[in-house]
C-alpha positions in Angstrom: 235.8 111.9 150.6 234.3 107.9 150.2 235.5 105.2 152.4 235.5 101.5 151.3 232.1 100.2 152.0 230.6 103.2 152.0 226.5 103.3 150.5 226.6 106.0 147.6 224.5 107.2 145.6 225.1 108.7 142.3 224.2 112.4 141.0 225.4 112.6 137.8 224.7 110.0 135.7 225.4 111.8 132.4 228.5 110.1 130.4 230.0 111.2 127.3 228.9 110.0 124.3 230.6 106.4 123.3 231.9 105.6 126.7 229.3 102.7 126.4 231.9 100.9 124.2 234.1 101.2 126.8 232.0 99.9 130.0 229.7 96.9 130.3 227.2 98.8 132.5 227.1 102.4 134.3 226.1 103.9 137.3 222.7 105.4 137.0 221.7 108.3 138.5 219.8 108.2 141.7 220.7 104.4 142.1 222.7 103.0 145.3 226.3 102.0 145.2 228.7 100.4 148.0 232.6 101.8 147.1 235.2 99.2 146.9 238.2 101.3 146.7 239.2 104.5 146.1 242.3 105.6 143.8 244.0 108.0 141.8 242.7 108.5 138.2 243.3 109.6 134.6 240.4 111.2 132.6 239.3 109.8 129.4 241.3 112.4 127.6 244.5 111.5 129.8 244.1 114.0 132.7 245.3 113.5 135.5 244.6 114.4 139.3 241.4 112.7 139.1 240.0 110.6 142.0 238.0 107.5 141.0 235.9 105.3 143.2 236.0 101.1 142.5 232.0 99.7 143.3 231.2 97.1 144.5 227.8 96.5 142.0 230.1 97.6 138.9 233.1 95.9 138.0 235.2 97.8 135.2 236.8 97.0 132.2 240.5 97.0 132.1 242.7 99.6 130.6 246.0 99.2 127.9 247.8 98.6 131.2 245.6 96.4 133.0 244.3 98.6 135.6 240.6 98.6 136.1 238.9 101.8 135.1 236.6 103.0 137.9 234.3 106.2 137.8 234.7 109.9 139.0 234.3 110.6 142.7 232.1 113.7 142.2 229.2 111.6 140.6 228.3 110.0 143.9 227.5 111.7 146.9 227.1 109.8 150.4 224.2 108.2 151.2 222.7 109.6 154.2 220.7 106.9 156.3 218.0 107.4 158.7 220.4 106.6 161.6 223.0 109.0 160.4 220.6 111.9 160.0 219.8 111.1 163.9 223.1 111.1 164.8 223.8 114.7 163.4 220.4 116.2 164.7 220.4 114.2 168.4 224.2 112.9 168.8 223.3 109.5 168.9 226.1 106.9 169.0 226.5 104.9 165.3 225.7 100.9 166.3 228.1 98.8 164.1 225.8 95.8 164.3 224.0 97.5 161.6 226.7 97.6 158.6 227.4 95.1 156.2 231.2 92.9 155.9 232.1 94.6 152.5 231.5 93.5 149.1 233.4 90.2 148.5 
């Protein structure tokens, strides 16, 4: 799935109607995201078995229970870089040099 730290990018940026009350901003489709944490979640109508991603650029609002709400894992798909694309085609090694400390 997503690792913490890891550049997204979201796909589906199509919310139900009203969740707006809920959040102070959305993801937006197309637009790049770094994933803070990744946890178990509960769907707006109380399903469970979810798995929501924390981001770094978006901080959620907080539930009855005081747990942050995060978003669905299957509206963000990795984000492939120009130095990950060479390492599947060529096998060239990853250079940690390049990635960033994290979000905080």
């Amino acid at each position: 799935m997503f690792l913490p730290n890891q550049k997204v990018v979201c796909v589906n940026g199509h919310f139900p109607l009203g969740i707006e009350q809920l959040y102070d901003e959305l993801p937006k489709e197309g637009s790049t995201y770094t994933i803070r944490d990744i946890v178990p979640g509960i769907g707006l109508t109380g399903d469970e078995g979810e798995i929501a991603v924390y981001l770094c650029e978006i901080k959620g609002p907080l539930n009855a229970h005081g747990i942050e709400r995060g978003f669905r894992a299957d509206r963000f798909a990795p984000l492939h870089t120009i130095e990950e694309e060479a390492e599947e085609l060529f096998g060239l090694p990853d250079f940690p040099a390049e990635r960033s400390g994290g979000c905080f």
